[in-house]
C-alpha positions as CSV (number, residue, x, y, z in Angstrom):
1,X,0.0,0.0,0.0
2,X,2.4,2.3,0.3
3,X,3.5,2.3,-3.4
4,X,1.1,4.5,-3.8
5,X,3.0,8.1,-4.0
6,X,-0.5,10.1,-2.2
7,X,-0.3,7.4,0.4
8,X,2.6,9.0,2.5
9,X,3.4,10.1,6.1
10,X,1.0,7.9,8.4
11,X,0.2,5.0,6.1
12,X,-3.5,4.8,5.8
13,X,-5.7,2.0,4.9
14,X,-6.5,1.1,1.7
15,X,-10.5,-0.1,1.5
16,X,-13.2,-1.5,-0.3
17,X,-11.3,-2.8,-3.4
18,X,-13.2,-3.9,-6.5
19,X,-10.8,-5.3,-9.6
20,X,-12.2,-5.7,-13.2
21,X,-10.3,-7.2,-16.4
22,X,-10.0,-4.0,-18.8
23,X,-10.1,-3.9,-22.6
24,X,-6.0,-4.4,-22.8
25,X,-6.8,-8.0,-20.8
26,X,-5.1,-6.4,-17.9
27,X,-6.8,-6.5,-14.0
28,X,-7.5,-3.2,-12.7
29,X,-8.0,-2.9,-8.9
30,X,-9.7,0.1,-7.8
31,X,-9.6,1.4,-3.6
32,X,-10.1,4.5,-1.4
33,X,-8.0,5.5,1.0
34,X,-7.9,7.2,4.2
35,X,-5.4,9.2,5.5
36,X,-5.0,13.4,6.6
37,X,-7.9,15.7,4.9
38,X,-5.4,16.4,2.2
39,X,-5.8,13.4,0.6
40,X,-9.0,11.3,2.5
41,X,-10.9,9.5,0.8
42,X,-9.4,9.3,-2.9
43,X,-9.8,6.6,-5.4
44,X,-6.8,4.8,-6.5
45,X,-6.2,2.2,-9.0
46,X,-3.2,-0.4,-9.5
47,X,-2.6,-3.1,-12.5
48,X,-1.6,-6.3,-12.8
49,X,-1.6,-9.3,-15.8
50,X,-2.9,-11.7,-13.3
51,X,-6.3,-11.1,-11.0
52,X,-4.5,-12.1,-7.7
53,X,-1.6,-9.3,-8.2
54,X,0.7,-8.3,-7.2
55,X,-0.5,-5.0,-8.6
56,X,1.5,-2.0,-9.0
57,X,0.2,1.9,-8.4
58,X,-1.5,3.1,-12.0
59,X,-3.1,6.7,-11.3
60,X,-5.4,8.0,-8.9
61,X,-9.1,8.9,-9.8
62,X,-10.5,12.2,-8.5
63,X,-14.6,12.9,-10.4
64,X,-15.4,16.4,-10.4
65,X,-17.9,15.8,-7.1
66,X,-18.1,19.2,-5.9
67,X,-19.9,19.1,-2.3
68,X,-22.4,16.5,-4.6
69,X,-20.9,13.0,-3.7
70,X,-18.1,11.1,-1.6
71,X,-15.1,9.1,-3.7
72,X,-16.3,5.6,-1.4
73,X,-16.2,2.0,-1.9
74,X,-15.2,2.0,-6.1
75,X,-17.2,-0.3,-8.3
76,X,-15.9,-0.8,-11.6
77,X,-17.8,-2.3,-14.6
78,X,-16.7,-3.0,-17.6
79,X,-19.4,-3.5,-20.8
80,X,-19.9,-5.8,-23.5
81,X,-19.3,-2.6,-25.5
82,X,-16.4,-2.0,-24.2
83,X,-16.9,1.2,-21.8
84,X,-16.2,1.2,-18.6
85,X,-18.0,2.8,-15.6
86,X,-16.8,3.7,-12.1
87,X,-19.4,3.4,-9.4
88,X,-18.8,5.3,-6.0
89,X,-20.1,7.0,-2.9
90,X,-21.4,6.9,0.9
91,X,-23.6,8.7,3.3
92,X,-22.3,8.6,6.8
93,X,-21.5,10.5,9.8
94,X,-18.2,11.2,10.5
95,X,-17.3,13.6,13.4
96,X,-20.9,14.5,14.4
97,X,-21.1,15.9,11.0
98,X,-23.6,15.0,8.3
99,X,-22.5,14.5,4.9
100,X,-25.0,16.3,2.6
101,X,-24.2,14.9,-0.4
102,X,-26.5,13.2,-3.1
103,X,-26.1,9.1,-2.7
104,X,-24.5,6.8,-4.8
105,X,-22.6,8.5,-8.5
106,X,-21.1,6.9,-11.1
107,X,-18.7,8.1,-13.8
108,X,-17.5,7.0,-17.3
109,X,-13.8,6.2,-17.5
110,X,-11.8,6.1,-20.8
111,X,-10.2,2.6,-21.6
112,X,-7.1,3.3,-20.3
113,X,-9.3,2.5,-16.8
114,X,-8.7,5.8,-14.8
115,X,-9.3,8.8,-17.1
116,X,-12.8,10.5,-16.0
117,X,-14.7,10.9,-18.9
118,X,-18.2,12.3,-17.5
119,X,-19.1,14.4,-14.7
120,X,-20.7,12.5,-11.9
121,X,-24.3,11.3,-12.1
122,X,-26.7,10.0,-9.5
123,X,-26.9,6.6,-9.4
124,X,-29.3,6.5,-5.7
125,X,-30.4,8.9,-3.1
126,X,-29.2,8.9,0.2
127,X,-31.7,8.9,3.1
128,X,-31.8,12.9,2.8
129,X,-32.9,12.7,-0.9
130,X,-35.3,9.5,-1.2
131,X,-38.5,11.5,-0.6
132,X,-40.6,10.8,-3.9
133,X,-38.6,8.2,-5.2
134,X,-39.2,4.6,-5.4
135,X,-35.7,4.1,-3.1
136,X,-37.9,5.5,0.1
137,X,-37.8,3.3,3.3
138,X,-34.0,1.4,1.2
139,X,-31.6,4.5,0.4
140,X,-28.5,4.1,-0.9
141,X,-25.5,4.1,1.9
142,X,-22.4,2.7,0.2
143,X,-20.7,-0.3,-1.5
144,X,-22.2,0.4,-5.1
145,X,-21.6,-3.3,-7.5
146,X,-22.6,-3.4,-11.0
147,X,-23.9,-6.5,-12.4
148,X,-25.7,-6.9,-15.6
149,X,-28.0,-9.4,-16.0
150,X,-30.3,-10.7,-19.3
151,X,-29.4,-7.0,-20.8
152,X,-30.7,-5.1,-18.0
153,X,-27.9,-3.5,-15.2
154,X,-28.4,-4.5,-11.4
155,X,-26.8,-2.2,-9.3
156,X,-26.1,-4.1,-5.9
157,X,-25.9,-1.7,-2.6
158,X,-26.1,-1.4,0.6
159,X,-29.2,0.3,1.9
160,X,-29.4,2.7,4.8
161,X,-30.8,0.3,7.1
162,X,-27.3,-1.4,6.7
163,X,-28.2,-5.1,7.3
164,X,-29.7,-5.5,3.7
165,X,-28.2,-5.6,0.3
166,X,-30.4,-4.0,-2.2
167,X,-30.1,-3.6,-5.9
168,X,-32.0,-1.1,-8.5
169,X,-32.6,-2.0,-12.5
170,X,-32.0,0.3,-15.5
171,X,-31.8,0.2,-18.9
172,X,-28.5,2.0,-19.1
173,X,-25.6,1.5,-17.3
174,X,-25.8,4.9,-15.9
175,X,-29.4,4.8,-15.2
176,X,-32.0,6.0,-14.2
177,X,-32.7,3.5,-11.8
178,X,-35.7,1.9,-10.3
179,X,-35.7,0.2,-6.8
180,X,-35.5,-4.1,-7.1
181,X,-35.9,-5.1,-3.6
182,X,-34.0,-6.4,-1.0
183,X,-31.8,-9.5,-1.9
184,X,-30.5,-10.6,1.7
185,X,-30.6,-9.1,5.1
186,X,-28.0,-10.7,7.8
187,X,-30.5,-11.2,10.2
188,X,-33.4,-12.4,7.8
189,X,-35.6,-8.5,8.4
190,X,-37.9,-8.1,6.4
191,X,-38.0,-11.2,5.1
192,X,-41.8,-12.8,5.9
193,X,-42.8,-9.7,6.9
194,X,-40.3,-10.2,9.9
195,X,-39.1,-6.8,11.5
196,X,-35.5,-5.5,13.0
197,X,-36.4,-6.5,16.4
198,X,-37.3,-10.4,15.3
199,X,-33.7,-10.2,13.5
200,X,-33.1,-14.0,13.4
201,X,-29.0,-13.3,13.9
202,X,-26.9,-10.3,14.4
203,X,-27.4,-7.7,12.5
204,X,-25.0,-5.1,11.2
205,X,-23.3,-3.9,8.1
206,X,-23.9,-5.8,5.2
207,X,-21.6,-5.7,1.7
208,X,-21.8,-8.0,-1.0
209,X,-23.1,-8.7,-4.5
210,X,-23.4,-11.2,-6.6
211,X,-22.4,-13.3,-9.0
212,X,-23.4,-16.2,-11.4
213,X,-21.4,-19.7,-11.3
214,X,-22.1,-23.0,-13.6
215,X,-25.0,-21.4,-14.2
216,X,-26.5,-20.7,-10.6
217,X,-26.6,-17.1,-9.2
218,X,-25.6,-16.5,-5.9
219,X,-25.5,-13.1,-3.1
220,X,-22.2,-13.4,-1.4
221,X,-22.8,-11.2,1.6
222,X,-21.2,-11.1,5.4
223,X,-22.7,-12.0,8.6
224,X,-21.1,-10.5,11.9
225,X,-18.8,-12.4,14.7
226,X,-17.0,-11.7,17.7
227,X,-20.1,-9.6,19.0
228,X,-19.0,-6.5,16.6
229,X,-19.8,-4.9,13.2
230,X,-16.0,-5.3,12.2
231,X,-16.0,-9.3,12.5
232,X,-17.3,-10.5,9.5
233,X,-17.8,-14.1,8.2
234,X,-18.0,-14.6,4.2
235,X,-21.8,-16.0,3.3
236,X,-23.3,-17.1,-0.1
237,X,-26.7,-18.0,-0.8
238,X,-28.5,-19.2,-4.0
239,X,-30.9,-16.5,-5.2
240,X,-33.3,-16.8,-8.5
241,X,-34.8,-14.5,-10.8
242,X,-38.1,-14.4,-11.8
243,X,-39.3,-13.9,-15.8
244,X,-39.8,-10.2,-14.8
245,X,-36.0,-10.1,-13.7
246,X,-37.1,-9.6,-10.1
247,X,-34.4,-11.2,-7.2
248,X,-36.6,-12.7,-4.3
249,X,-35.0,-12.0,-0.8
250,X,-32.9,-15.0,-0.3
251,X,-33.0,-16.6,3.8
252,X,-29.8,-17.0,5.3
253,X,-28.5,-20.4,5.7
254,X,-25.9,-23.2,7.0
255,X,-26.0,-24.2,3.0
256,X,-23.8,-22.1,1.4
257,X,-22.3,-23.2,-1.8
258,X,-23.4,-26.5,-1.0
259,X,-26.4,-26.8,-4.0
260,X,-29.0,-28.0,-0.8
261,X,-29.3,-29.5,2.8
262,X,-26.2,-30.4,4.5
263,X,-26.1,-34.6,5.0
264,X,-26.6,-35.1,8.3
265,X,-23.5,-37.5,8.7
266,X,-20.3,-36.4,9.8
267,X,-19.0,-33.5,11.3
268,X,-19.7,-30.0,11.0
269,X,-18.4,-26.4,12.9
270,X,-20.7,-25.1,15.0
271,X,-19.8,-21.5,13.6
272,X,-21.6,-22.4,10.3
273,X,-24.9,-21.5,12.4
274,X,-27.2,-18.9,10.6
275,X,-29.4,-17.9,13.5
276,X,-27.8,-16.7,17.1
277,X,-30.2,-15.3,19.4
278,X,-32.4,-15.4,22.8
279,X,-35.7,-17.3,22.7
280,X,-36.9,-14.2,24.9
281,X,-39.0,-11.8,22.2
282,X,-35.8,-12.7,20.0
283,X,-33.7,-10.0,21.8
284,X,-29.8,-9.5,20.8
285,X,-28.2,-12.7,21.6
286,X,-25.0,-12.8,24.1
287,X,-24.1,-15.0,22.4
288,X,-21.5,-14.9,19.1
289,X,-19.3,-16.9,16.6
290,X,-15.7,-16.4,17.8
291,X,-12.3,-17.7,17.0
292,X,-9.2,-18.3,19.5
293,X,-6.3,-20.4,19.8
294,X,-6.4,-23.8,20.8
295,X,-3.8,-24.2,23.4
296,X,-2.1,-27.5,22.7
297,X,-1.1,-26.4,19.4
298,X,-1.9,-22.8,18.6
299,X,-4.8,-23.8,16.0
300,X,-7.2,-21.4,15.0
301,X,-10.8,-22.7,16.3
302,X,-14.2,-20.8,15.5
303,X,-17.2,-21.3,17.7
304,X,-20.3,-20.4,19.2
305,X,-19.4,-18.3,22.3
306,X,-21.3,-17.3,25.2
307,X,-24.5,-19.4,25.3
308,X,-26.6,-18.2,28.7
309,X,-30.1,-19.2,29.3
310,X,-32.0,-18.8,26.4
311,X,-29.7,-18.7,23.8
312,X,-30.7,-19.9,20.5
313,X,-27.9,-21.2,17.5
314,X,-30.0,-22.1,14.2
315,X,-28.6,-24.2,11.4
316,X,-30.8,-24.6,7.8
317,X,-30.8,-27.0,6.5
318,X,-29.7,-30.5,7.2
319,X,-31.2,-33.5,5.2
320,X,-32.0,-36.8,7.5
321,X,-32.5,-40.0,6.9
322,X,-33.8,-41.6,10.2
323,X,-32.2,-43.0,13.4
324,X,-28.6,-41.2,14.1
325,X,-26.8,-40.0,16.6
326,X,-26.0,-36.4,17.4
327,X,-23.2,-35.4,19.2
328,X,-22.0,-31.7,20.2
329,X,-18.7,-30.8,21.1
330,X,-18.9,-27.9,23.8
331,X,-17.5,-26.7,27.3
332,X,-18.2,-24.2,29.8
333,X,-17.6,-21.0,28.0
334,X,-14.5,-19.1,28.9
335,X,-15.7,-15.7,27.6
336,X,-15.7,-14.5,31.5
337,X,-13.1,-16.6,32.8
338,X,-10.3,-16.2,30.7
339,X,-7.8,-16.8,33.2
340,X,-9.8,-20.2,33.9
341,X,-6.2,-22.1,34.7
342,X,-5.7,-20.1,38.2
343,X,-9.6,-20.1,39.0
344,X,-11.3,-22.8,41.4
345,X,-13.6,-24.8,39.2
346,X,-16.7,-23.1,41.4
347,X,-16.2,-20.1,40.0
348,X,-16.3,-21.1,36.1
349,X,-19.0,-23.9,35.1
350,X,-22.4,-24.3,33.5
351,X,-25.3,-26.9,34.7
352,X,-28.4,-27.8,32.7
353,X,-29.0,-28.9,29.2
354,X,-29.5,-28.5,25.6
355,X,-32.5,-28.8,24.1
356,X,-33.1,-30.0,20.4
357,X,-35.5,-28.9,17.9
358,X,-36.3,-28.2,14.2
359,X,-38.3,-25.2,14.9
360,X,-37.0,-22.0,16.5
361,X,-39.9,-22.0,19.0
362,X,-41.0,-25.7,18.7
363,X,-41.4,-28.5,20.8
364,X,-37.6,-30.7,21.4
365,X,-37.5,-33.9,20.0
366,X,-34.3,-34.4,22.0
367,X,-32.2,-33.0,24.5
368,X,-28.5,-33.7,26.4
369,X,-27.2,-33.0,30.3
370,X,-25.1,-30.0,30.2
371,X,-22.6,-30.2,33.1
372,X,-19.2,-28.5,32.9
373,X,-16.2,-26.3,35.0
374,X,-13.2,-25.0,33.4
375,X,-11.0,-27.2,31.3
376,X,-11.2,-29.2,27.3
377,X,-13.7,-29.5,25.0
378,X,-15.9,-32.4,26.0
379,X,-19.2,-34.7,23.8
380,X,-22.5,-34.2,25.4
381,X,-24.8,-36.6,22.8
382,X,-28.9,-37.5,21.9
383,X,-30.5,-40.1,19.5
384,X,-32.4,-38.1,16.7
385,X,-35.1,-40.0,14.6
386,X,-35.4,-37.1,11.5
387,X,-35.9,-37.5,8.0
388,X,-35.8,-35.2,4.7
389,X,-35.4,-31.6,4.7
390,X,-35.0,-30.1,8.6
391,X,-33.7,-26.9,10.7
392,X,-31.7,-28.0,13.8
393,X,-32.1,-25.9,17.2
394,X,-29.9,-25.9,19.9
395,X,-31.3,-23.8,22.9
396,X,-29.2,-23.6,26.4
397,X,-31.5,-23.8,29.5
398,X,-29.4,-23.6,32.6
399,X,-27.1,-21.8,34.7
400,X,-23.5,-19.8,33.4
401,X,-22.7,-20.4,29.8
402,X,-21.6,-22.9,27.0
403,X,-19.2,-22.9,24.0
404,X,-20.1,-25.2,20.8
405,X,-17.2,-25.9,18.7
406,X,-18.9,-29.2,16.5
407,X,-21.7,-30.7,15.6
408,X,-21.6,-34.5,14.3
409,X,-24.0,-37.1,13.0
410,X,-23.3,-40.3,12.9
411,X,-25.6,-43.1,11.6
């Protein structure tokens, strides 16, 4: 990063970085950067022959923005035809001050992949410029994506309510556009009708877009870990569109890339969960996906954290065929106790049990003896009798708090 000759003094951070093959068969990768008001919040752009670099500095891109729009999270987009568009902006707070620019702007670049062609144009209004437009209730707030899609573009965003990605349609690949819908929310809002305070997981910043593979399209998004917004665990879900060109808000999921429902046989991390949460009016959960160091041999673990009474971890979907043992692989959680080794065993345990289900508020149809004090990762197991197509519950009931590191099936 600090090839780049505007990127002096103080290093900043280079962020949000989007790379698109140009005309020449070159990569282009295209960033902002922070650093003193001099020189915040630029675009730059490096080049390399292959997409995983290492690039080298190319130019910096400055639109003529005026007090209009923000140079934030660069989109670029290359046409069948040819020209290439640069997609930008953000509306934040920074500093107790409100930015009063427009929304999201894009901007024409020549081929050479950083000459500004066009002044910038409004791609979507920010919250203080959606009144009257069909964007009201979903304004643009950053990390702009172009996609185009049967000969229409799909501009992929993140909305003001920040836990959904949102896209608008046009004809033109710098607009007018028309609100689409929501594609995915973290926490499932909105979709079913369901609002923020039923969110199913965590909620929190949500950037993404996405992106067709052996023929299947997919919104690669990020849900949120370590109980903050700047923990963030790669997601993909399948998503369809209809013969209007409409995306349907896809439901977050264990699946993945996975084409349908997990076998239930084998083993599985527990941080693949897709709902985290309390069973009381769906409140935020204390519990979160975490990662630490295993102490034996210093290898890199994700798990559920921090289950208390009431805490919910949802996995969609498994597919069952019959009798089969489950077994987790938990211990008392060490979120409070992280000096465990020179605490009395009193003062650092959990006692009650885990109850199974396949609904989120449904009736158990198993459930294990939760007993453990400070030390290893222990199997705490039930007999299951599923079949096809199920969610999997796990809710703690009981005293302190439990870790979940695996989840295994074994017929």
């Amino acid at each position: 990063k600090s090839d780049d000759p505007n990127n002096r003094g103080p290093v900043g951070c280079l962020y949000a970085p989007d790379v698109a093959q140009g005309p020449d068969g070159r990569y282009y990768l295209y960033y902002f950067y922070t650093g003193d008001e001099t020189r915040a919040y630029k675009i730059g752009v490096a080049v390399c022959d292959t997409p995983a670099g290492q690039y080298q500095y190319y130019g910096t891109i400055e639109p003529d923005n005026g007090n209009s729009f923000l140079n934030f999270d660069p989109a670029v987009f290359v046409d069948d035809d040819g020209r290439v568009w640069l997609y930008y902006g953000s509306a934040f707070q920074m500093g107790g001050k409100v930015f009063t620019v427009l929304g999201g702007a894009v901007v024409e670049l020549d081929r050479d992949m950083k000459t500004v062609l066009t002044k910038p144009k409004l791609t979507i209004p920010n919250i203080l410029h959606q009144k009257g437009s069909s964007f009201s209730g979903h304004a643009f707030f950053e990390a702009s994506s172009m996609r185009k899609v049967n000969g229409k573009y799909y501009l992929i965003y993140s909305s003001m309510l920040s836990h959904e990605l949102c896209y608008g349609v046009a004809e033109q690949p710098d607009g007018p556009f028309t609100f689409g819908g929501t594609i995915i929310s973290n926490g499932d809002v909105g979709l079913g009708g369901r609002g923020k305070k039923e969110a199913v997981a965590p909620t929190g910043n949500n950037h993404g877009s996405i992106v067709e593979i052996d023929g299947q399209w997919y919104v690669f998004y990020h849900r949120h870990t370590q109980g903050s917004s700047y923990a963030r665990q790669g997601c993909a879900e399948p998503i369809a569109f209809d013969e209007k060109g409409r995306i349907a808000q896809a439901e977050i999921t264990s699946c993945g890339l996975n084409g349908g429902p997990l076998r239930a046989q084998g083993t599985y991390p527990a941080a693949i969960c897709c709902n985290l949460f309390e069973t009381k009016n769906l409140k935020k959960s204390s519990a979160s996906v975490c990662v630490d160091e295993e102490r034996e041999d210093q290898e890199s673990v994700s798990f559920i954290s921090n289950m208390k009474n009431g805490s919910v971890a949802g996995y969609k979907y498994f597919a069952f065929e019959g009798n089969c043992r489950l077994t987790l692989r938990a211990r008392v959680s060490l979120k409070d106790c992280s000096d465990f080794e020179t605490l009395s065993p009193y003062k650092c345990k959990a006692e009650g049990k885990i109850l199974v289900s396949t609904e989120a508020d449904g009736k158990p149809v198993a459930s294990m003896a939760f007993r453990s004090a400070a030390g290893d990762w222990e199997e705490y197991s039930c007999e299951l009798n599923l079949s096809g197509r199920q969610a999997l519950f796990f809710r703690y009931q009981g005293t302190g708090a439990v870790d979940i590191r695996e989840i295994a099936f074994d017929r």
